[in-house]
C-alpha positions in Angstrom: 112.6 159.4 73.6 114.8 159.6 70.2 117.8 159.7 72.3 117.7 156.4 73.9 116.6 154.6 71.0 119.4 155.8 68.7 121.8 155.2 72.0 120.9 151.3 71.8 121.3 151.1 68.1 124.5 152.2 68.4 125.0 149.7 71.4 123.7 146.8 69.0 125.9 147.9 65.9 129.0 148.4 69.0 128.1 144.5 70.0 128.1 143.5 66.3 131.2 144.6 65.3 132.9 143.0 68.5 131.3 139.9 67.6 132.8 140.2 63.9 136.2 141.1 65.3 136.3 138.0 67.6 135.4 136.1 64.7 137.7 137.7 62.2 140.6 137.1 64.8 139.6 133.3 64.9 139.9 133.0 61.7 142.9 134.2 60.5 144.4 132.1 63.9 142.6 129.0 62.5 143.9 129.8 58.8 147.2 129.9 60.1 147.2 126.8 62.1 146.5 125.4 58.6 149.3 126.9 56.7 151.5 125.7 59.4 153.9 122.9 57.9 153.0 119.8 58.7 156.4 118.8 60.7 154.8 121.3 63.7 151.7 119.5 63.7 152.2 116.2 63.8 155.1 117.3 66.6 152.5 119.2 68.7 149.8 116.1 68.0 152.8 113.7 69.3 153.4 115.9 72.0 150.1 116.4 73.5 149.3 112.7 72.9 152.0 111.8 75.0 150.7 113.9 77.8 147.2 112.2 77.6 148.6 109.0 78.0 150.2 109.5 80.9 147.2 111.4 82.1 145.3 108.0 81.4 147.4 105.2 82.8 147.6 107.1 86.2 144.1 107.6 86.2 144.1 103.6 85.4 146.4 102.8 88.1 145.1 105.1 90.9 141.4 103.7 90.2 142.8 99.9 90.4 143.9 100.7 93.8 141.0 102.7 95.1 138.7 99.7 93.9 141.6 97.2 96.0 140.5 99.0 99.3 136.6 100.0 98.8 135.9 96.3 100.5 137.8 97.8 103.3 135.2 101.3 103.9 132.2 98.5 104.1 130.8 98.1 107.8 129.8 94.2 107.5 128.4 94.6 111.2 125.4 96.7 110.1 123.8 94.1 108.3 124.2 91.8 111.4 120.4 91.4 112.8 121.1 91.5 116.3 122.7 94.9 115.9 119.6 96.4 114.5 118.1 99.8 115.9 114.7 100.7 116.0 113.9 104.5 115.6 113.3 106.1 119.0 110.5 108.3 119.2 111.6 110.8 121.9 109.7 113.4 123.8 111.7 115.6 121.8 109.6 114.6 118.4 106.2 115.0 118.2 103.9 112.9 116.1 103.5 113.7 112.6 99.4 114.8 113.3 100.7 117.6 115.4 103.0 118.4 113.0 100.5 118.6 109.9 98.3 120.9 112.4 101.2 123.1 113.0 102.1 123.4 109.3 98.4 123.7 108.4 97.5 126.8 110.9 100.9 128.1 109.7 99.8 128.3 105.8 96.3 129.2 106.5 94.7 131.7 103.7 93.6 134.1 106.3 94.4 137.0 103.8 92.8 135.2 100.3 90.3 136.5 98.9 89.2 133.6 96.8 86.6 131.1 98.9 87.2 128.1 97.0 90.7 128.4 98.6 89.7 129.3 101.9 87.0 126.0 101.9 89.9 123.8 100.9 92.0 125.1 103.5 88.9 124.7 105.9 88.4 120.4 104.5 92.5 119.8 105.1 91.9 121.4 108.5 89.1 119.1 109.3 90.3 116.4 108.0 93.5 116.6 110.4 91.2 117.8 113.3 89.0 114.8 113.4 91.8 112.3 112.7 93.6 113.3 115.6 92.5 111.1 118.9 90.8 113.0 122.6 93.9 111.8 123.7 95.7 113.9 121.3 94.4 117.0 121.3 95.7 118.5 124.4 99.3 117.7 123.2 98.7 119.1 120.2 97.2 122.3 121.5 100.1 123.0 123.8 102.1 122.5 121.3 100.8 125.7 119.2 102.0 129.3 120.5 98.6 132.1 120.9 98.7 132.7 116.9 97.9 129.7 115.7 95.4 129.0 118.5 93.6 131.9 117.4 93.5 130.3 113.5 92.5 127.1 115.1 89.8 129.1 117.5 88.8 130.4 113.6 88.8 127.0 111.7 86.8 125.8 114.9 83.8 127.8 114.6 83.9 127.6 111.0 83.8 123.5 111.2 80.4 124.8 113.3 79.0 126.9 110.7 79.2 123.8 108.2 79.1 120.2 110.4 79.4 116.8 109.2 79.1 113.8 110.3 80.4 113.2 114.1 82.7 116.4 113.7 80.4 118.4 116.3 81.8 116.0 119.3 85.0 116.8 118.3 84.9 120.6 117.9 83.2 120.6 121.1 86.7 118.8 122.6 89.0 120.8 120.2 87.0 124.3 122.3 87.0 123.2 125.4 91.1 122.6 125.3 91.8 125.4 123.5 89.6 127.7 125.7 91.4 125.9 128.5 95.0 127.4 127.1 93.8 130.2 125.5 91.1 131.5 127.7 88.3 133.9 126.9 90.6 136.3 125.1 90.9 133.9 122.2 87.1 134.1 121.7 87.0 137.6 121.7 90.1 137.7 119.3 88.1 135.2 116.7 84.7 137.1 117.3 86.2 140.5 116.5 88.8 140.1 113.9 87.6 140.5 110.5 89.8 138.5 108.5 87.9 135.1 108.4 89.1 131.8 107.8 
């Protein structure tokens, strides 16, 4: 263990005396910039000053003529009220309940250890289960691929084991349409698995 320690010391004194070089070198360049007559300076100075002025009154000009034609990238028809476009909710889109169901069985703490996790995973899940309409739910439930209807088989029988107000109705509709999709299998899957939810 000696060796590596003496091996960064050296490293650290190597660094140091870089660093001293680099500042040794700037130095002596800055002490002879200073030492230089002052003829040469005030001709460089003149020199790049010159340049920058140049520099600036393009950048003047070519900004004077980009503001001239901004008016010109403006679409004045947009803000006309007959040309206004509602969004179209297409088949294509579903509606932002299925989606919080999706992204909720999708981030479920099946493998957490900690129940106070688990139980406000469980309230989110309710709380999107029993907003969602009778209507809704057999969208939503063909929506979800055999994974998540297994989770949502899971979060189902736990909304059992704890009820609430009007939530047994509702479980019993969210069952009977994923039991429709899933069939018995997804039971048998929920009963036997060991990871709970």
């Amino acid at each position: 263990m000696i060796i590596p320690v003496l091996s960064y010391k050296y490293y650290q004194r190597s660094l140091q005396y870089k660093k001293n070089i680099k500042i040794q070198r700037f130095q002596l360049e800055y002490k002879s910039y200073n030492k230089m007559d002052v003829s040469r300076r005030k001709f460089r100075q003149e020199q790049y000053s010159s340049i920058n002025y140049h520099h600036s009154e393009y950048e003047r000009r070519g900004s004077f003529v980009a503001a001239c034609s901004a008016f010109r990238k403006i679409d004045v028809d947009q803000y006309n009220e007959d040309n206004y476009k509602e969004d179209e909710c297409g088949e294509s889109q579903s509606p932002p309940s299925i989606e919080a169901l999706k992204t909720v069985l999708r981030n479920a703490p099946i493998s957490s250890r900690n129940q106070m996790v688990k139980d406000a995973a469980l309230n989110v899940v309710m709380q999107v289960l029993l907003s969602m309409k009778s209507s809704q739910i057999e969208e939503a439930v063909n929506a979800l691929d055999r994974d998540h209807l297994d989770i949502l088989m899971k979060y189902i029988y736990r909304g059992f084991e704890t009820p609430s107000e009007g939530s047994s109705g509702q479980l019993l509709a969210w069952h009977e349409k994923v039991h429709a999709v899933a069939g018995v299998g997804c039971i048998v899957r929920v009963l036997t698995d060991k990871k709970r939810v």
